[in-house]
N, C-alpha and C positions, 0 to 999 in steps of 0.2 A: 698896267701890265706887270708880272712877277715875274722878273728874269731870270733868278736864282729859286726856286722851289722852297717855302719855308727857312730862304736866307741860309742855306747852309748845302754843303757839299758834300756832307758825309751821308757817307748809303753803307748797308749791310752787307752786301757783297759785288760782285764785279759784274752779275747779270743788272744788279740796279741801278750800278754805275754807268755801264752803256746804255739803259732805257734815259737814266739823268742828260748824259751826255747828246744822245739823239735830240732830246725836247731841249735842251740849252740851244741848241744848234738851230733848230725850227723858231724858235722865239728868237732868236737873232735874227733869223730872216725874216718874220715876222715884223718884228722892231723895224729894221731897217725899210720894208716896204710894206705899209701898211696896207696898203689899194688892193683888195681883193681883186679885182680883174685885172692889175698887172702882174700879179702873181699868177695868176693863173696859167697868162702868156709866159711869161720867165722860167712857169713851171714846163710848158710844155715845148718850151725850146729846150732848154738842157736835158729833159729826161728823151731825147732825141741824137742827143751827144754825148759820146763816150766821154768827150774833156768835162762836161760839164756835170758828169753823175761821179767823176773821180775829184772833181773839187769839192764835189757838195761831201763825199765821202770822207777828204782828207778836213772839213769842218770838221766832222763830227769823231774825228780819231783826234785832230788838236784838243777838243772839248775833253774827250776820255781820257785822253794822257793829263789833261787838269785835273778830272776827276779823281783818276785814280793816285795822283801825287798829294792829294787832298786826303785823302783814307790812307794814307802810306802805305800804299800799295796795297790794301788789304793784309798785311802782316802780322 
């Protein structure tokens, strides 16, 4: 499994960097529970729960703030 996309963080701009950031984020949860049908359930508990669609959210905003401190900010 490629955790990191072609081993590198740098993307062309900030729309690439949060499509990067989303999939780093799914491949961690991925990684973490491989069993196709407990995700499924795990999927359909949290997308049921406000706490648990703002945690899956704030993964995927930690991942972009890596991202984007990887590309210096885009500057």
């Amino acid at each position: 499994m490629e955790l990191v996309p072609n081993n590198t963080l740098i993307c062309a701009s900030p729309e690439e960097g949060r499509r990067l950031a989303l999939g780093l984020a799914m491949q961690t949860s991925f990684a973490i529970q491989p069993d196709d049908h407990v995700q499924q359930i795990v999927r359909d508990a949290y997308t049921n729960n406000p706490d648990g669609l703002i945690a899956a959210g704030h993964v995927v905003a930690i991942e972009f703030a890596t991202v984007a401190a990887a590309n210096n900010y885009w500057r």
